[in-house]
C-alpha positions as CSV (number, residue, x, y, z in Angstrom):
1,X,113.7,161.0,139.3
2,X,111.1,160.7,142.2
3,X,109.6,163.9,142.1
4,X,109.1,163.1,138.1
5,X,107.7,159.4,138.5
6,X,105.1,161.2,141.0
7,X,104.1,163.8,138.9
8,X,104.1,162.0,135.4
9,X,103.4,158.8,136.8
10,X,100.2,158.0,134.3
11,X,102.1,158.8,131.1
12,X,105.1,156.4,132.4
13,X,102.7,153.9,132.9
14,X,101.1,154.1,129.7
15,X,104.3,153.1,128.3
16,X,104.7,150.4,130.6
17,X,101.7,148.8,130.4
18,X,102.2,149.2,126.6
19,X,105.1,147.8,127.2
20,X,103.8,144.9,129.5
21,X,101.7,143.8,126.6
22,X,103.3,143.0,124.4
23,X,105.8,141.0,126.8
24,X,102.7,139.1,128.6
25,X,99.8,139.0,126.2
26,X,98.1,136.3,127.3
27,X,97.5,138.2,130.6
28,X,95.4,140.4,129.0
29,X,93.3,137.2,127.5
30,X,92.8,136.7,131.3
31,X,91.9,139.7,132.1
32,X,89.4,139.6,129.0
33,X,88.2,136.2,130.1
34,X,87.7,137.1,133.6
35,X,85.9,140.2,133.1
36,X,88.1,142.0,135.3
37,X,87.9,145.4,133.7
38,X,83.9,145.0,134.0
39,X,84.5,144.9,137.6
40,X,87.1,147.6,137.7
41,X,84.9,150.3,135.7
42,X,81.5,149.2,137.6
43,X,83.9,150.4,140.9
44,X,85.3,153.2,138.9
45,X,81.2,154.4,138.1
46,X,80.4,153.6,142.0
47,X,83.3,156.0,143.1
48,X,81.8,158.2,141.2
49,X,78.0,158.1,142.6
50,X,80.1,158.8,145.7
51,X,81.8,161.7,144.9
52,X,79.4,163.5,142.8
53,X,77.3,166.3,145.2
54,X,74.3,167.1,142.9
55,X,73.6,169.6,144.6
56,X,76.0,172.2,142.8
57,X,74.9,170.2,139.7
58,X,71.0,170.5,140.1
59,X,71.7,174.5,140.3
60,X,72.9,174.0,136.9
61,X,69.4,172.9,135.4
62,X,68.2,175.9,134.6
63,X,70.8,176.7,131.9
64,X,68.7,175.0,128.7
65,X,71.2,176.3,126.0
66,X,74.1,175.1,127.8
67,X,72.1,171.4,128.1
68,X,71.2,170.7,124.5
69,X,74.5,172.3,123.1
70,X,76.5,170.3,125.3
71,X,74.2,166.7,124.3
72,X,74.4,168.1,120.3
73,X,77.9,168.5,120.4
74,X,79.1,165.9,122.6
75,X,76.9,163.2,121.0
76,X,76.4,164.2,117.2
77,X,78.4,166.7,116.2
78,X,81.9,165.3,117.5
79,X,80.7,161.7,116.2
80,X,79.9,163.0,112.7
81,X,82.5,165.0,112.4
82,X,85.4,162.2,112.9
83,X,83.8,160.0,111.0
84,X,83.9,162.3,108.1
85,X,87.5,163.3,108.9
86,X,88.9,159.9,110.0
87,X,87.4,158.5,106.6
88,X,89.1,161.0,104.8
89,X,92.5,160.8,106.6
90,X,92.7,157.0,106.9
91,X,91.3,155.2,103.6
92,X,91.6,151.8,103.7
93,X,92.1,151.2,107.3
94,X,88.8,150.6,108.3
95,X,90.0,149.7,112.3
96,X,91.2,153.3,112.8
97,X,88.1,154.8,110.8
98,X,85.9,152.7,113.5
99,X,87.9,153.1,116.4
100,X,87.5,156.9,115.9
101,X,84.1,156.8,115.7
102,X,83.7,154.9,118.4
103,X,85.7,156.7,120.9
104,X,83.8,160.2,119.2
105,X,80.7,158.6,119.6
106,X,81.4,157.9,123.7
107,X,80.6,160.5,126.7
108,X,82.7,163.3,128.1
109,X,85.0,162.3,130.6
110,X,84.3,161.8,134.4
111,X,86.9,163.4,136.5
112,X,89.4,164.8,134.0
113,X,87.1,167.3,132.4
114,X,86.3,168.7,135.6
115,X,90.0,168.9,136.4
116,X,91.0,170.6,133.7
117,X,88.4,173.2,134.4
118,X,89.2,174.1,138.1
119,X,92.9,174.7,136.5
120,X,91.3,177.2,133.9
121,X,89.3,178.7,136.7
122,X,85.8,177.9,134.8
123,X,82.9,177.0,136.1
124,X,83.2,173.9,138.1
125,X,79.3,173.1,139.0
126,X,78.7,173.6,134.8
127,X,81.1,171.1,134.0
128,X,80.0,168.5,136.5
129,X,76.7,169.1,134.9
130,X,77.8,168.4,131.6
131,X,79.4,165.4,132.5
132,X,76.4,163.9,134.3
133,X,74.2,164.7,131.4
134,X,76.1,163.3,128.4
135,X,77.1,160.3,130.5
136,X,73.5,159.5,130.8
137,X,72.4,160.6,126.9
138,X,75.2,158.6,125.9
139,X,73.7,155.1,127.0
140,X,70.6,155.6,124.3
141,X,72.8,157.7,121.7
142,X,75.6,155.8,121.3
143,X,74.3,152.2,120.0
144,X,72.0,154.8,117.4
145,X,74.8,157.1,116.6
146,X,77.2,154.2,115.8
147,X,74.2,152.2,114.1
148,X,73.7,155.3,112.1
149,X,77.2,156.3,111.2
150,X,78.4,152.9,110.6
151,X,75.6,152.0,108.2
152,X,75.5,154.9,106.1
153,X,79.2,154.8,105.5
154,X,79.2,150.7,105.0
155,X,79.7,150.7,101.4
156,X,82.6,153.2,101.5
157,X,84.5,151.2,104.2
158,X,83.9,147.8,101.9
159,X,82.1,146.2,105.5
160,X,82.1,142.4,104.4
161,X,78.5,142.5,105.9
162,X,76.7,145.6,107.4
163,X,77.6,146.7,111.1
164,X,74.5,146.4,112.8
165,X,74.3,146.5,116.6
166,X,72.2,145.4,119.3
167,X,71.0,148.4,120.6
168,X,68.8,146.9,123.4
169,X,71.7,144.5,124.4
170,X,74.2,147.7,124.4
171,X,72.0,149.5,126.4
172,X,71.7,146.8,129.1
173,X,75.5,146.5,129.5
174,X,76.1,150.2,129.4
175,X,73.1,150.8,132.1
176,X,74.4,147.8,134.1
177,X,77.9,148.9,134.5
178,X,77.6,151.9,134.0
179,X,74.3,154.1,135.5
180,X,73.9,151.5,138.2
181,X,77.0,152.2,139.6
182,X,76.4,155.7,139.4
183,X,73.2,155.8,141.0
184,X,74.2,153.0,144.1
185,X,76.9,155.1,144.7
186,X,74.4,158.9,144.9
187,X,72.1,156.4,147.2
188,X,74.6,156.0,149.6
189,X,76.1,159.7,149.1
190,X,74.5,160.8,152.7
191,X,75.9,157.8,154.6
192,X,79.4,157.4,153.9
193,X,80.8,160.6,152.4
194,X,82.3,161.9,155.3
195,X,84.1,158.3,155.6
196,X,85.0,158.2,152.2
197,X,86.0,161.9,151.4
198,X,89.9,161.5,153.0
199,X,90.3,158.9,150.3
200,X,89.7,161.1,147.5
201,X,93.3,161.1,146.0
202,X,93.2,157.1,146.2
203,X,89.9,157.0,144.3
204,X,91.5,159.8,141.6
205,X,94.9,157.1,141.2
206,X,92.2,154.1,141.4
207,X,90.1,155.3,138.5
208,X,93.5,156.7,136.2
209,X,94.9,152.3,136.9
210,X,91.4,151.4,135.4
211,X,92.3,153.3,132.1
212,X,96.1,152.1,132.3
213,X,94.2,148.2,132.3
214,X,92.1,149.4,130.1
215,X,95.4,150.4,127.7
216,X,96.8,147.1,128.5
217,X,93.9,145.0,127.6
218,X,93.5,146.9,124.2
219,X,97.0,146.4,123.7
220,X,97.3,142.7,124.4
221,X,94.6,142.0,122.3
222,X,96.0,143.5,119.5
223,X,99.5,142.7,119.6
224,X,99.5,140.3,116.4
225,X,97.9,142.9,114.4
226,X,100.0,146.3,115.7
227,X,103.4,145.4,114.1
228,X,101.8,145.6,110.0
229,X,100.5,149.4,111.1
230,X,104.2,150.4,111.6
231,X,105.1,153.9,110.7
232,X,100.9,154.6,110.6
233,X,100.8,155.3,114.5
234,X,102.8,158.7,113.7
235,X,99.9,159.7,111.6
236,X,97.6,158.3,114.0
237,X,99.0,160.5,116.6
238,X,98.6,163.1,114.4
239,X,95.8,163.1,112.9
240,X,94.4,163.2,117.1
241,X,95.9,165.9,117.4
242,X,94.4,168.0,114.9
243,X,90.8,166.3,115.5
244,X,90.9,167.6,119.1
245,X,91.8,171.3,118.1
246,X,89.1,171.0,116.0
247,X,86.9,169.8,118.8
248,X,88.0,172.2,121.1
249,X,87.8,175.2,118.2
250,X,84.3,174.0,117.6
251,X,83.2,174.0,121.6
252,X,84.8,177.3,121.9
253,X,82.5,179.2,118.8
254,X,79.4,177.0,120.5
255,X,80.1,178.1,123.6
256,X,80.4,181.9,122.5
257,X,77.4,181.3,119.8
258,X,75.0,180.6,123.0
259,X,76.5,183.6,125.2
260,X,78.0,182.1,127.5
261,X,80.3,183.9,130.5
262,X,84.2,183.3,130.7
263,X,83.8,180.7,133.3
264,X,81.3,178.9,131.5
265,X,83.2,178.9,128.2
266,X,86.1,177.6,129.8
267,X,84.2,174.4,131.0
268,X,82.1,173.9,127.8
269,X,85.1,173.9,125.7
270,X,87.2,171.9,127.8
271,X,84.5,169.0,128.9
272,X,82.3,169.0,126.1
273,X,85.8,168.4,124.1
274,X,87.1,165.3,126.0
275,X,86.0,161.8,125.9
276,X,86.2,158.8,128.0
277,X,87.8,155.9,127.2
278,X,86.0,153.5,130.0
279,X,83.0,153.6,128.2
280,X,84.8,153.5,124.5
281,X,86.0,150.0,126.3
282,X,82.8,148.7,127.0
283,X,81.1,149.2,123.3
284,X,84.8,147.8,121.4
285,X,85.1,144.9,123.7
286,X,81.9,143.8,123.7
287,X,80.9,144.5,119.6
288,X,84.0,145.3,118.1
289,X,87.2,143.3,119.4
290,X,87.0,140.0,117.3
291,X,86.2,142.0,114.0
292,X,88.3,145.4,114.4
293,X,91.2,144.0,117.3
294,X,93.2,147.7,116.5
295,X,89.7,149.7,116.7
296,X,90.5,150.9,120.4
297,X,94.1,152.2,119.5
298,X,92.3,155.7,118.3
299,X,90.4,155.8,121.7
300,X,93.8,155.6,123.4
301,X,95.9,157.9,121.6
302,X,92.8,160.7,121.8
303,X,92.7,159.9,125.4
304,X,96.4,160.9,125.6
305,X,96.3,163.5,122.8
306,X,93.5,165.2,125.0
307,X,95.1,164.5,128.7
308,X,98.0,166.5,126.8
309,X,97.0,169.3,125.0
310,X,93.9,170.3,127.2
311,X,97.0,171.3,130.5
312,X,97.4,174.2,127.7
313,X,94.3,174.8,127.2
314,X,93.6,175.3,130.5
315,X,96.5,177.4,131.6
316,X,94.9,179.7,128.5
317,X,92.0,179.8,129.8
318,X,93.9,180.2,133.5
319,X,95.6,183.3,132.6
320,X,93.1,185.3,130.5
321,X,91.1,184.8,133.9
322,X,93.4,186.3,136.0
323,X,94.3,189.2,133.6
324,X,90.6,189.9,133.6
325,X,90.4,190.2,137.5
C-alpha cells in the first residue's frame, strides 16, 4: 500500500482534496479570502526562477520555426480550437464552454512538460525553451485571446451581457505573480543554486500541493453548483480526453510540418500539448468565479486527462527512440 501511496500519491490526493471539499467548504472561502493560493503560486513561479539554467535554454534561440510554431499553437490554435469543439460538445452549458477556453487559452506547463520529455528521450533544452516562451507570450495573449473568443462567440452562448476583460488589469496580476517571480528567482540563480539544488524533489512535491489547493479551492467554490451537473462529468471527462489527442495529433503534424528531428518532435508534441492549471487559476478566480463557479472544472479534468495520457505518450516516444539507436 506504501509503495502505491508514494508513487500515485498526486492522483490520491486529487480525490482527497475533492473529497475535503465538499466536507469543509468554507475552508476554501478562507483560502479565497486570504489569498493563500496567490502566495503559494508566486513561491511556485520563484522555485522556478531558481531552477531554470537559461543557459541550455538561450542555445535554443536560434530555432525560429520551432519559436513561433510553438507561440501559434500553444496560444491560438489550441484556444480556437476548443472553443469551437467545447461549443459543439457542450450546448447549453456555458461554464464548461468557458472553462475550456480558459484553460486552452493558458501556457504550457512548467515542470510536467519537461518531465514527460526526459521519459520520451526528447529534447530537454527545447522543451524548457518552449515553456519559458509561451509562459511569457501568454501574459499579453491570454486577456486578447479570451477577449476575442469570448466576444465573438457571445451571442451563441446567450452571455446576459458581453464578457469583456480588463486586459491591463489581467496583465498586472499575471506579471506580478507570475513573471516577477520568475525573474527574482533567475536574479538570484548564481547565489543560491548550489544551496537549493539538494531540495529539488521538495520543490517538485511543493509545486504538485499548489495544484492539489488549487483543485480544492475550485472545488469548494463550486460545491452548490456540482451536484445539478450529475452524470455530465463522464462526458466531461471525455470529451478531455479526445480534445488532448487532438492536441497532441495536431503538435505532432506541426512538429513534422517544420522538420523537426526525433528528439525535438518528442518535446514539441508533448509540451506544446499540455497546459497549466496555476495560471488557468489566476484568470478564473479573479474574472470568472462569481459568474461561471464550475468554469475551472474543465481546467482540472484536462490537467488530469493530460498528467494521464501523456506517461503513454512518452513511453511511445521512449521506445521508438531506443529502437532507432
Amino acid at each position: 500500500m506504501i509503495p502505491f501511496l508514494k508513487k500515485h500519491w498526486f492522483f490520491v490526493g486529487m480525490a482527497v482534496v475533492s473529497a475535503l471539499a465538499f466536507v469543509v467548504p468554507g475552508l476554501g472561502v478562507f483560502v479565497k479570502e486570504h489569498q493563500i493560493l496567490n502566495y503559494a503560486i508566486f513561491l511556485t513561479f520563484l522555485i522556478t526562477g531558481f531552477s531554470l539554467d537559461t543557459r541550455t535554454i538561450l542555445e535554443q534561440i536560434k530555432n525560429v520555426r520551432v519559436l513561433m510554431a510553438s507561440l501559434i499553437s500553444a496560444l491560438i490554435l489550441i484556444p480556437v480550437l476548443t472553443a469551437v469543439l467545447a461549443s459543439m460538445f457542450f450546448g447549453s452549458n456555458v461554464d464548461f464552454i468557458i472553462g475550456s477556453i480558459i484553460i486552452a487559452a493558458a501556457p504550457v506547463t512548467v515542470a510536467s512538460g519537461t518531465v514527460m520529455t526526459a521519459m520520451a528521450l526528447g529534447n530537454v533544452p527545447l522543451s524548457l525553451f518552449i515553456c519559458v516562451l509561451c509562459n511569457f507570450f501568454s501574459l499579453l495573449t491570454i486577456p486578447l485571446v479570451l477577449n476575442a473568443i469570448l466576444g465573438f462567440m457571445g451571442d451563441f452562448l446567450h452571455l446576459e451581457e458581453a464578457v469583456s476583460l480588463p486586459v491591463r488589469q489581467i496583465l498586472i496580476t499575471l506579471s506580478s505573480i507570475v513573471l516577477l517571480p520568475t525573474v527574482l528567482g533567475q536574479f538570484l540563480r548564481p547565489w543560491i543554486k548550489d544551496h537549493v539544488a539538494p531540495y529539488k524533489k521538495v520543490f517538485s512535491i511543493f509545486s504538485q500541493s499548489v495544484v492539489l489547493l488549487i483543485i480544492f479551492n475550485a472545488v469548494s467554490s463550486s460545491v452548490g453548483v456540482i451536484g445539478a451537473v450529475g452524470l455530465g462529468f463522464i462526458g466531461l471527462f471525455g470529451f478531455m480526453i479526445v480534445l488532448h489527442m487532438l492536441i497532441l495529433i495536431l503538435n505532432y503534424a506541426i512538429s513534422k510540418g517544420i522538420r523537426l528531428d526525433r528528439p525535438s518532435t518528442s518535446a514539441f508534441t508533448i509540451h506544446t500539448s499540455q497546459k497549466t492549471l496555476t495560471i488557468s487559476y489566476l484568470v478564473w478566480a479573479g474574472y470568472f468565479a462569481h459568474a461561471f463557479p464550475l468554469a475551472m472544472v474543465p481546467g482540472i479534468a484536462y490537467h488530469l486527462v493530460q498528467m494521464v495520457m501523456d506517461v503513454f505518450v512518452a513511453d511511445w516516444f521512449r521506445k521508438r527512440a531506443e529502437l532507432q539507436q
